[in-house]
Every structure is written in structure tokens, then in C-alpha cells.
DODOBA-634596 format. One record per residue (C-alpha): x, y, z. Coordinates in Angstrom, 2 decimals. Example, Ala and Ser with C-alpha at 12.3 -4.5 7.8 and 13.67 -1.06 7.14 Angstrom:
2
- 12.30	-4.50	7.80
- 13.67	-1.06	7.14
***
This chain:
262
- 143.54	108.22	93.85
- 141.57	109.63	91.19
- 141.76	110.14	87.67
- 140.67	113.84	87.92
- 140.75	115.94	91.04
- 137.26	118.37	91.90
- 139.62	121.11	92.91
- 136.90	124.24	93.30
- 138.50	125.38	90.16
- 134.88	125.48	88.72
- 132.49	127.20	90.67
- 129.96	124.14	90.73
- 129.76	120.32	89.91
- 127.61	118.28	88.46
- 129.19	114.75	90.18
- 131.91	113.61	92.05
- 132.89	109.82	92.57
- 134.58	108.66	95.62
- 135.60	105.16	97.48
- 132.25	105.82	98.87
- 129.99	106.55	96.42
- 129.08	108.53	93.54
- 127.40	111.84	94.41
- 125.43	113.75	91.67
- 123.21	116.89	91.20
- 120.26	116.21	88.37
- 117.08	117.76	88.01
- 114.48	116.10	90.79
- 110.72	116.79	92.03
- 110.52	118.95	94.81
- 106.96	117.14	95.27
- 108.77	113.73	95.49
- 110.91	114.79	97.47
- 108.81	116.73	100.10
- 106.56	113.59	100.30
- 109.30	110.93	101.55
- 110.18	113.36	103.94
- 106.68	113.49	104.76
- 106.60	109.54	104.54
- 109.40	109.06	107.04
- 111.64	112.50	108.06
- 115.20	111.90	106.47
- 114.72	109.74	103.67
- 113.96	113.15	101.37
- 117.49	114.74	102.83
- 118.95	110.90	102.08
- 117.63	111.47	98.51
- 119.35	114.80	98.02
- 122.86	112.87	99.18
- 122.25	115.51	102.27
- 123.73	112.47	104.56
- 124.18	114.40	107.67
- 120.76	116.32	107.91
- 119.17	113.01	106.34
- 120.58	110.26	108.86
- 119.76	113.04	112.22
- 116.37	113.68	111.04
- 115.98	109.56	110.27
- 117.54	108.35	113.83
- 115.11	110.81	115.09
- 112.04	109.73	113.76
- 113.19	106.36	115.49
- 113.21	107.70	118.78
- 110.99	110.73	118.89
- 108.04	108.33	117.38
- 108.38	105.46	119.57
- 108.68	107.50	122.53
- 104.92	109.52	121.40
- 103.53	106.09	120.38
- 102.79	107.59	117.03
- 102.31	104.60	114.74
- 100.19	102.81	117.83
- 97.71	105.75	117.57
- 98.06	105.70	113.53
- 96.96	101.47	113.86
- 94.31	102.63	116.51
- 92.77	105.21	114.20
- 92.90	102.79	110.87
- 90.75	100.44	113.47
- 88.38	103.03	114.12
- 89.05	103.62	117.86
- 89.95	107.31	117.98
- 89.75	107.54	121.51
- 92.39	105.20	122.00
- 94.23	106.54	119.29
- 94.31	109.66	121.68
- 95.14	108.24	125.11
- 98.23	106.37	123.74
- 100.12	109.22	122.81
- 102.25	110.83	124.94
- 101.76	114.52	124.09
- 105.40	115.54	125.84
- 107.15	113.76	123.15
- 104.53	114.79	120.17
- 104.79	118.40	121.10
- 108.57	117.93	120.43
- 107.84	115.79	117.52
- 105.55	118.21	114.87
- 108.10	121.22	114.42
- 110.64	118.87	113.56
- 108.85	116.63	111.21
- 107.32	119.42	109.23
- 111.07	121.53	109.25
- 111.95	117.77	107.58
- 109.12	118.46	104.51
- 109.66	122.21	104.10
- 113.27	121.63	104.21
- 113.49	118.81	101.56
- 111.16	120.80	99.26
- 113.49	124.13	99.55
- 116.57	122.39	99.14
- 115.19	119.94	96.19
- 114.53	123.52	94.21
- 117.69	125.00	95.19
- 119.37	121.94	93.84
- 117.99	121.79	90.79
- 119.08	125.71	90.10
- 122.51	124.84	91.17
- 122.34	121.64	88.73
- 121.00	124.11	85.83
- 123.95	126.48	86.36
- 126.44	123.54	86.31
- 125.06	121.83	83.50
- 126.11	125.14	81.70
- 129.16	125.41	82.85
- 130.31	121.77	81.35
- 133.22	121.31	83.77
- 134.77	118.09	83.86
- 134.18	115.66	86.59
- 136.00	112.29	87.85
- 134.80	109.42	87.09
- 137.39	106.52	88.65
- 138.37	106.59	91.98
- 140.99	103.74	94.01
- 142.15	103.77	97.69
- 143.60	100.64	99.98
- 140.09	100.25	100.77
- 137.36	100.30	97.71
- 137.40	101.06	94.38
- 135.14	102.60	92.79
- 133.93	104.13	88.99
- 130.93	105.17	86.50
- 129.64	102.53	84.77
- 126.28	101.47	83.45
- 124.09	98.80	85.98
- 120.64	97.33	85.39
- 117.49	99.89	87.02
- 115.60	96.36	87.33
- 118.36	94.51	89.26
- 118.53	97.88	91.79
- 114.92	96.84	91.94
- 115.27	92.89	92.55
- 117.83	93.70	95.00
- 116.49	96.54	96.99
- 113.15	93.79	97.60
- 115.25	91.09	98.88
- 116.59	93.30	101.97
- 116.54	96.96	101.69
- 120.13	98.66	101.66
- 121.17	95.72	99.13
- 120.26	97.57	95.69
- 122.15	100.89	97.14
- 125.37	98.31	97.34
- 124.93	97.32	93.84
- 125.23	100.58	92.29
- 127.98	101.54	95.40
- 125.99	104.14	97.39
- 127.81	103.30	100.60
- 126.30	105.27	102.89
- 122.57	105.08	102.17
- 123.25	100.83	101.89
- 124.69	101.21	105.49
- 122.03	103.32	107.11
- 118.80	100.92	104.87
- 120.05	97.62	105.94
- 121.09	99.46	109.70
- 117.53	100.21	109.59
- 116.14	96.99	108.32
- 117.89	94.52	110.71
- 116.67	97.09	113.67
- 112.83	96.42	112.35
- 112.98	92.87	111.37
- 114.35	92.72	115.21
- 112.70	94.46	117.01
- 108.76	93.69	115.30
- 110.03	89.70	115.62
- 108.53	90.08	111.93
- 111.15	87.27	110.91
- 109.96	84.83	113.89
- 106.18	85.42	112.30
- 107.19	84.51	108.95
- 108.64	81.30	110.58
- 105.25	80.68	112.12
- 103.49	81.69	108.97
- 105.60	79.09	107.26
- 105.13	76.30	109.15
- 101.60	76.84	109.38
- 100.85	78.56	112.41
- 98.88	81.42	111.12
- 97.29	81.87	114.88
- 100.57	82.42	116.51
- 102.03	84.12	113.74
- 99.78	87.61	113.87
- 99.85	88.27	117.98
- 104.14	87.61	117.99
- 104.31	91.08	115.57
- 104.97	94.23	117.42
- 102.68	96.53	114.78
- 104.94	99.66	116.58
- 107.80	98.44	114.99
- 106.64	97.01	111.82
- 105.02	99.83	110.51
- 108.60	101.66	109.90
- 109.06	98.90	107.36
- 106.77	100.14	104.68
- 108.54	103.36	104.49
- 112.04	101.35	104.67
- 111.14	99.16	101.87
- 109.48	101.24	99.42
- 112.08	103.75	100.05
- 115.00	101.33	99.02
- 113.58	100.68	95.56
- 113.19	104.11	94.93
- 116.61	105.17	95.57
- 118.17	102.20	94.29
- 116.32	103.30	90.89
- 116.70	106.05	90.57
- 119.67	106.50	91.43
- 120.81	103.65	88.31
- 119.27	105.42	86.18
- 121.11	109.01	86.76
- 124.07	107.38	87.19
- 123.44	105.69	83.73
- 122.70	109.24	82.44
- 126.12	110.08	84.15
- 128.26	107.64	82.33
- 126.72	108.16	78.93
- 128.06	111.82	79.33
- 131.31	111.43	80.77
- 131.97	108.69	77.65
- 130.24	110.90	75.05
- 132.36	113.71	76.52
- 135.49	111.59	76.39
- 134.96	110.73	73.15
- 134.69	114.35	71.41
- 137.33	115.45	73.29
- 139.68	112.63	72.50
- 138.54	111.32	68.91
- 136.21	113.93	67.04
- 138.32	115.70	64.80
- 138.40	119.79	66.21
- 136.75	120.77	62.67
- 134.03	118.47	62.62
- 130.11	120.48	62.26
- 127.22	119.74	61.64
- 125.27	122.17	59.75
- 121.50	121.70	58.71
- 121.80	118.26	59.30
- 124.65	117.36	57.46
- 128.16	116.85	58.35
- 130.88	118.86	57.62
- 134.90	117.43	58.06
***
């Protein structure tokens, strides 16, 4: 149940907050953007809250990459050995691979400045928006969280800082992600190793296919979790100051030149 209903009676939204997570439109860089699509495909759709088109695009990276041996010829190349950078990919899989990772950038950019038109238009409009939501399963409501915490959080295990500020679905598909890398690069078993001293056995027990997804996976986390605290900070400070004139502010209150007028 919610306190207030988006029921299409405005023509757009700024937010809406369900059991699952609070969804919002605010002014972003289609630069940004572009570039963590061009970082890993799908993380610039999961920016946008384009779910969907964000979690296909991701799951395909996954398989489309390790099936081309893309980030074995990206270590390769960092090492200098270009020719073996070449003979480990497997151009039937790469040839599928490059229309759909650039379609990813181009896509994130056009939709990032569509967006933020929309957002301008709705920002005009100043339609109301829910802000509380409850079902037999979650609750869930606008309030202001700590950017830093998102931060702490989001380092410890990525998908963790997206569950503190109640971004369901992007929590899901980061620590999804995460426990697939940490799994599947034995990166875990090495940091055993590393602990307990053996540095020699620690380095050749990585699978460097696998662990360089986790770059992306990480820094990505901490830049959602963020950002997204901070517009959702933004958020609450305008549904309250929008509560509060409507609710409190007497209807003949001005101000005029700087000075207030009851």
C-alpha cells in the first residue's frame, strides 16, 4: 500500500517508491554514463534504473567475453605480447561481441540525454510523488542515509551499499555478480594463501579471466551506492519541504524583495 498512488494522472514523474526500491529521474552525465557502459556493457542501463536492458546487456558481457577470451588478450597486451593477445581470441564470438558492446555506449549516452529532458519537463510540472510504500513482504520509504556509509558498504562486498539505501534489484544482480567472480577467479582461496603467507602459491591459483570483471564490479558498486544516497537525499528534502508548505505555510505567506510578508 502506498500513501499516494502514481496514477498517469500527470504526464511524467520525477520518482516513484516501491517494496523494491525507489526509482528517480535527476539530471545525470551522459559522459558518465556512456563510459560505464563502455567500462562493462549494462552497468550504464543499471544506472538509468533501465533494469531489463541493463541486466541482458550485463549477463551478456559474461558470456559473450569469456567465450572471445577478451580480458585474456586485454592481460596479454598489458604484458606486451600482442601476438598472443591475437591468437587467443576467438574471432566467431568477437565478431558477435563489438555491435553489441558499442549499441551498449551509444545507447546509454542517448537515453542519459533523453532522461534528463524528461526530468526537466517533470521538474516543471511539480506533481506529487509517493514517498512510503508497505506490502506483506518489505517496506519501504524516503528518508535521508549517510553517502559515506553507501561507500563503506559497497567496499566490503559490492551489492551491500545498494541494500542500505533499498535498491533491490541492482543489490541482487552486484552481489549475484560478485559471488560468481570471487568463485570462479578462486580470488578468495588466494587471499587465504596471501594470508597465511604463501605469496608463491597465492598468484598462479587466480584465474586473471575471471578476476578482471571485478574492477568494473567494485568500482561500479560505490558509484551507484553514492550516488544514488545522495539523490535520494535530494529526494526527501523535497518531498518534506513540499509537505511542509502545503500543510503548514500559511496560503498568504510572500516573500517580496527579501522580506516577508504574512
Amino acid at each position: 500500500m502506498d500513501n499516494y498512488t502514481n496514477d498517469n494522472t500527470a504526464r511524467r514523474y520525477t520518482a516513484n517508491v516501491s517494496v523494491l526500491g525507489t526509482t528517480q529521474i535527476h539530471l545525470r552525465n551522459p559522459y558518465i554514463i556512456a563510459w560505464w557502459s563502455m567500462a562493462f556493457p549494462g552497468l550504464g542501463h543499471l544506472l538509468l534504473s533501465k533494469y531489463i536492458r541493463g541486466f541482458l546487456l550485463f549477463i551478456w558481457e559474461f558470456v559473450v567475453n569469456l567465450n572471445a577470451h577478451i580480458n585474456l588478450a586485454i592481460i596479454y597486451s598489458w604484458q606486451g605480447d600482442i601476438d598472443a593477445a591475437i591468437n587467443v581470441l576467438d574471432t566467431r564470438w568477437l565478431l558477435v561481441y563489438t555491435p553489441v558492446y558499442f549499441f551498449s555506449i551509444w545507447d546509454a549516452y542517448r537515453t542519459t540525454v533523453d532522461m534528463n529532458k524528461i526530468y526537466i519537463l517533470a521538474e516543471r510540472e511539480e506533481h506529487r510523488f509517493n514517498s512510503f510504500s508497505i506490502s506483506t513482504l518489505e517496506i519501504n520509504y524516503l528518508d535521508k542515509r549517510n553517502p559515506l556509509m553507501a561507500i563503506v558498504w559497497s567496499l566490503f562486498a559490492p551489492g551491500l551499499g545498494q541494500l542500505y539505501i533499498h535498491r533491490v534489484f541492482t543489490a541482487f544482480v552486484g552481489v549475484g555478480a560478485t559471488i560468481g567472480v570471487f568463485y570462479f577467479s578462486n580470488f578468495l582461496e588466494a587471499v587465504t594463501l596471501f594470508i597465511q603467507g604463501d605469496i608463491q602459491q597465492a598468484t598462479p591459483v587466480l584465474d586473471p579471466e575471471w578476476l578482471l570483471f571485478l574492477p568494473s564490479i567494485y568500482g561500479f558498486s560505490v558509484y551507484d551506492a553514492y550516488i544514488n544516497t545522495v539523490e535520494n537525499n535530494k529526494l526527501f528534502e523535497k518531498e518534506q519541504r513540499r509537505f511542509l508548505k502545503g500543510n503548514y505555510q500559511n496560503s498568504n505567506f510572500r516573500i517580496l524583495k527579501g522580506k516577508k510578508v504574512n
